[in-house]
C-alpha positions as CSV (number, residue, x, y, z in Angstrom):
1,X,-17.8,7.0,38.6
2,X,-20.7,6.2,36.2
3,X,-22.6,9.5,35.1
4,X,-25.8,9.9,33.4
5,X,-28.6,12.0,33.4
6,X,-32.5,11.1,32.7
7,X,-33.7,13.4,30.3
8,X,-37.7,14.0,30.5
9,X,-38.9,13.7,26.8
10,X,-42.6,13.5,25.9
11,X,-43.0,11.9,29.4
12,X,-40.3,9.2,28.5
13,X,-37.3,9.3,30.8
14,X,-34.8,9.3,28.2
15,X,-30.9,8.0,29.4
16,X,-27.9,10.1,28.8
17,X,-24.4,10.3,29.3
18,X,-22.3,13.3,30.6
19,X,-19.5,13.7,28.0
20,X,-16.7,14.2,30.5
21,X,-13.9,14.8,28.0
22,X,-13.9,18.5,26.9
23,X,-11.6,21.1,27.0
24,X,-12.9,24.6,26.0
25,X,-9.6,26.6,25.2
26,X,-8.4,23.9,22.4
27,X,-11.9,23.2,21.1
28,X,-12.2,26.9,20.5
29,X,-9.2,27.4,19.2
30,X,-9.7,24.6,16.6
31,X,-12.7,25.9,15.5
32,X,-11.5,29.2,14.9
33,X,-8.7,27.4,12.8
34,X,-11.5,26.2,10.4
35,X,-11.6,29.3,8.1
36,X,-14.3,28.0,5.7
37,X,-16.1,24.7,6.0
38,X,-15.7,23.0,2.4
39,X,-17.5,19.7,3.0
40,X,-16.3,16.8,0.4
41,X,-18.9,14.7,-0.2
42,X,-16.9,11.8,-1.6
43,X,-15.2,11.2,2.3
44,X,-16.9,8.1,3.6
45,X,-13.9,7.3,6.2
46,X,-11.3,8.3,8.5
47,X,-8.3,7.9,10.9
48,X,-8.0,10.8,13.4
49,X,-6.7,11.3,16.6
50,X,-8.5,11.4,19.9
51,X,-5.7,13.5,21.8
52,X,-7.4,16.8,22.3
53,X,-4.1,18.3,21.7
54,X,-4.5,17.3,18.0
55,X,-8.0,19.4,17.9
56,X,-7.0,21.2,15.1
57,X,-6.8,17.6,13.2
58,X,-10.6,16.5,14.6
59,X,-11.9,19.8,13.8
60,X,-10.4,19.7,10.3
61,X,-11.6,16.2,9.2
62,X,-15.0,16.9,10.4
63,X,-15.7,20.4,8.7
64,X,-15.1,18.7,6.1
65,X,-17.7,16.1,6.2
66,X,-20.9,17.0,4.5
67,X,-23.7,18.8,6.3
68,X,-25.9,16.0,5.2
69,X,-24.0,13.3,7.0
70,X,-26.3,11.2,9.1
71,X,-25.1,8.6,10.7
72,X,-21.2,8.6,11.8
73,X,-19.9,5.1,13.3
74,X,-16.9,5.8,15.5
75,X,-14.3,3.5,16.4
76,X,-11.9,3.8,19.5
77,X,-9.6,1.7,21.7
78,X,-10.5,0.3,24.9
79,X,-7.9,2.0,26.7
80,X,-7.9,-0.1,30.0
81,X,-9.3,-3.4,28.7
82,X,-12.6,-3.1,30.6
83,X,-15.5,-5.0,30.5
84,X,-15.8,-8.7,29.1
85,X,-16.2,-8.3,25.4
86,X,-13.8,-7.4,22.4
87,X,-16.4,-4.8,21.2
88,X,-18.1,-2.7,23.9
89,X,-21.2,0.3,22.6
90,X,-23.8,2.4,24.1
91,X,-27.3,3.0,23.9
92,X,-27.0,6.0,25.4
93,X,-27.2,9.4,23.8
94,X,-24.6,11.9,25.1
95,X,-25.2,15.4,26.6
96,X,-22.0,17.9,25.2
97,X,-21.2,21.9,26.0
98,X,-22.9,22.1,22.9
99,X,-25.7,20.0,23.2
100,X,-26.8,16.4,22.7
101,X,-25.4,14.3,20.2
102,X,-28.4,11.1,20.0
103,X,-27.0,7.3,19.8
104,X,-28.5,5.3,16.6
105,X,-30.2,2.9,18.8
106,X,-32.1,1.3,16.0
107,X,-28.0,0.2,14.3
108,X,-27.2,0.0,17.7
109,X,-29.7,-2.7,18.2
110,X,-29.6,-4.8,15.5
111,X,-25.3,-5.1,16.0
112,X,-26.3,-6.5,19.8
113,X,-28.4,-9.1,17.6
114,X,-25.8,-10.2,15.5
115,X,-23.5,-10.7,18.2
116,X,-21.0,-8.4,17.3
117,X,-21.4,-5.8,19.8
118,X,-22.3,-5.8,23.9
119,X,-23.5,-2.6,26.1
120,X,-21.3,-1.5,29.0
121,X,-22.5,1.5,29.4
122,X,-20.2,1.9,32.5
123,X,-17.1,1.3,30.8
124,X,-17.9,3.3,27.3
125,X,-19.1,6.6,29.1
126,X,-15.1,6.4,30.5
127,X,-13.1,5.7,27.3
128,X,-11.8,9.2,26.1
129,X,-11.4,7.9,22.7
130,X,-14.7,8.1,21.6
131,X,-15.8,10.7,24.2
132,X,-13.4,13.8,23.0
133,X,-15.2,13.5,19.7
134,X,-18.8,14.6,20.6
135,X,-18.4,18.0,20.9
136,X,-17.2,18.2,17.7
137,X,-20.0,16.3,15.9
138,X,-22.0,18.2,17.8
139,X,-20.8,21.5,16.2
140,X,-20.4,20.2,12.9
141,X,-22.6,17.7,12.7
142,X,-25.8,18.5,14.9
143,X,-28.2,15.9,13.0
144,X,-25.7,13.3,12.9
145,X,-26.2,10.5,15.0
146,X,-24.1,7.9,16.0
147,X,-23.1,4.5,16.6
148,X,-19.9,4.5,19.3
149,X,-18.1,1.1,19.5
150,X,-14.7,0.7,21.2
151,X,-12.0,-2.1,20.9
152,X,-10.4,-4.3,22.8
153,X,-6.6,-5.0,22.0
154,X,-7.8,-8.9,21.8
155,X,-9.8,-8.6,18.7
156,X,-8.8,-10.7,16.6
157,X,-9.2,-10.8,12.7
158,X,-11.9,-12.8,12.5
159,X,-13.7,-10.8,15.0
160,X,-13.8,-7.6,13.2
161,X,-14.7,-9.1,10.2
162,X,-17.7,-10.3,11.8
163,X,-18.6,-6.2,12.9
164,X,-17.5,-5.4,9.6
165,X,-19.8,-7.4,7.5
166,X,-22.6,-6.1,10.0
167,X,-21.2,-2.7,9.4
168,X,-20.9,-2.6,5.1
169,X,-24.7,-2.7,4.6
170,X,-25.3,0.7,6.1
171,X,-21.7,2.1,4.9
172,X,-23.0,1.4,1.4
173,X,-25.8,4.2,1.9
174,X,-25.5,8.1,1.5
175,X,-24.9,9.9,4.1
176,X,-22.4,7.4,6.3
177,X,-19.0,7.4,7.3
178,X,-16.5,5.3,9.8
179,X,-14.1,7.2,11.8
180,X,-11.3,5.3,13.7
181,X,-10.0,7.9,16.7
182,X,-6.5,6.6,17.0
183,X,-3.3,7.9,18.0
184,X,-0.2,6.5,16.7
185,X,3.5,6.2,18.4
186,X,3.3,6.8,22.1
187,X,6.6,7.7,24.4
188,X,9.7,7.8,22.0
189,X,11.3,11.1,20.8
190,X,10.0,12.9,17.6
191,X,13.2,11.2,15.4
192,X,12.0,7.5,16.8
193,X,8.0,8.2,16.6
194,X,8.5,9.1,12.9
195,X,10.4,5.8,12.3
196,X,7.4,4.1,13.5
197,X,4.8,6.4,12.1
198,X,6.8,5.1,8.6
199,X,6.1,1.3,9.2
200,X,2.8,1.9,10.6
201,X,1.6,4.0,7.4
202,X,3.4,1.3,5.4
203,X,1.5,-1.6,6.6
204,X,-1.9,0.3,6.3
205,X,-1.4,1.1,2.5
206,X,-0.5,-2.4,2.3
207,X,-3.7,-3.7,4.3
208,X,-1.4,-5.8,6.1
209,X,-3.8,-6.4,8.5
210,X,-1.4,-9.1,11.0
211,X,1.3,-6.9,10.6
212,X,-0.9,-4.0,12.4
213,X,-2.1,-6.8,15.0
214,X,1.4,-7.2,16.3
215,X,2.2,-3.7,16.2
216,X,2.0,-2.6,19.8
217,X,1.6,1.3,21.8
218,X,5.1,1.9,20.3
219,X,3.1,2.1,17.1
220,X,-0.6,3.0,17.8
221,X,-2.9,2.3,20.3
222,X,-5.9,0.4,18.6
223,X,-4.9,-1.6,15.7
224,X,-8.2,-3.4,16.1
225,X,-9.9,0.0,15.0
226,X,-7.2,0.6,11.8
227,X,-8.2,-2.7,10.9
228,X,-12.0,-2.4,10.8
229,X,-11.7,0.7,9.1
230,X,-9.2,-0.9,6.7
231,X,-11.5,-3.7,5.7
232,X,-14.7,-1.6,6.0
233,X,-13.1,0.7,3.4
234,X,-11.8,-1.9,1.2
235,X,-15.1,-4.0,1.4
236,X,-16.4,-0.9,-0.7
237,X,-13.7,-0.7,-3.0
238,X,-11.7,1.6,-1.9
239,X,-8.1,0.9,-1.8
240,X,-6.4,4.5,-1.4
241,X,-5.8,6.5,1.7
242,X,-5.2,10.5,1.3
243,X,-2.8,11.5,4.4
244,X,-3.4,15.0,5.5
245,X,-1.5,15.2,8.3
246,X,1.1,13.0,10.2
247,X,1.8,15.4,13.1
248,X,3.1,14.7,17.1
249,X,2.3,16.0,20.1
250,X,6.0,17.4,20.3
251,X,5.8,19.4,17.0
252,X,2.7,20.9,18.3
253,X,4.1,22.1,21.6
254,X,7.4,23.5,20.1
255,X,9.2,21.3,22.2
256,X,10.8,18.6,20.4
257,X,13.4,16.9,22.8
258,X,9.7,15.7,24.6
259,X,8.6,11.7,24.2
260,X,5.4,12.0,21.9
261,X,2.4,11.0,20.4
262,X,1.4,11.2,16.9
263,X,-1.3,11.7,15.0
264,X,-2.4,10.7,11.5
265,X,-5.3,12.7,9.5
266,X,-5.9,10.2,7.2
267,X,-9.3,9.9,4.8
268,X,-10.8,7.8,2.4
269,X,-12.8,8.6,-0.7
270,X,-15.6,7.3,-2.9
């Protein structure tokens, strides 16, 4: 079902969507986690998950963003392959637990113009990749304002480097980042999904960029998104990746004989 709310706003109905991913106990717990906030201005990206069970991980990498950050461009896969583009956004702002969290329509805008980009606002309020995420800009990140784009499997190369070069320009200013919500090896045991995890971080290090395209869900789940990030990041000249954590969803439940998911926290500095 497609869920917004008009929002009354200096007598201008004002569109919003219902964040429908959300789950109290483990955003709480992860924020409690966060013992001190030490924001690191030289972060300008990110790969996280978008598993709520990896909370902990989301919460981490955005406490540490700076309280200045302004604009946060957040990449996710297009779970189901909906809707008739490889790069779907919103124009929406989104309504969190917390508050709303307000859609850069003006970047927003000017991506539809170059082509690189088409609304579906049906299909984006749906995708849990970039959904799970608000609540947590939201509490770190109240001013921040976004610019939500998710990914088809079918983008190509050339593709993304079209959004890319539409994305450097405003990467280059202060107060930026990209974040690519991705979860890596799906349903293999712990032994199997660190094998993976292995190539996977290998190829990324390596910018191997058609390696990642024909790494399938045994791998990760959007390697449109690693790529973007990859050539967004490198387009600025940055060439290293810090990995934080390389966790599963095994690990975290104590219960290791369980198929999995992992989870990179990976970042990028200036």
């Amino acid at each position: 079902m497609f869920f917004t709310i008009l929002a009354k706003k200096a007598q201008v109905l004002e569109p919003i969507h219902l964040v429908k991913f959300f789950d109290q106990q483990l955003f709480s717990q992860a924020v409690r986690a966060q013992k001190a906030t030490a924001s690191d201005k030289t972060i300008k990206g990110g790969i996280i998950p978008h598993h709520l069970l990896a909370s902990d991980l989301i919460a981490d990498f955005y406490a540490h963003l700076p309280p200045t950050t302004k604009k946060i461009f957040l990449l996710g896969p297009n779970h189901y392959e909906a809707g008739e583009f490889y790069a779907l956004t919103s124009l929406y702002n989104w309504s969190t637990p917390l508050g709303t969290v307000k859609a850069d329509t003006d970047i927003i805008r000017t991506l539809i113009a170059a082509g690189v980009v088409r609304v579906d606002e049906k299909n984006v309020v749906n995708e849990h990749s970039l959904g799970g995420h608000l609540p947590f800009i939201r509490h770190y990140l109240p001013r921040a304002k976004i610019i939500p784009i998710m990914l088809k499997k079918e983008g190509n190369e050339d593709n993304i480097k079209m959004l890319v070069e539409q994305i450097k320009p405003y990467l280059s200013q202060a107060g930026v980042a990209l974040v690519a919500a991705v979860d890596f090896s799906h349903n293999l045991p712990s032994s199997e999904a660190a094998k993976n995890d292995g190539e996977t971080l290998a190829a990324m290090k390596n910018f191997n960029y058609q390696k990642l395209f024909k790494f399938g869900n045994e791998h990760l789940d959007s390697p449109s998104s690693i790529v973007a990030l990859l050539l967004a990041m490198r387009s600025l000249g940055i060439d290293d990746l810090e990995v934080i954590n390389n966790t599963n969803s095994a690990r975290l439940l104590e219960f290791d004989n369980l198929e999995t998911t992992s989870y990179f926290d990976i970042r990028f500095r200036t």
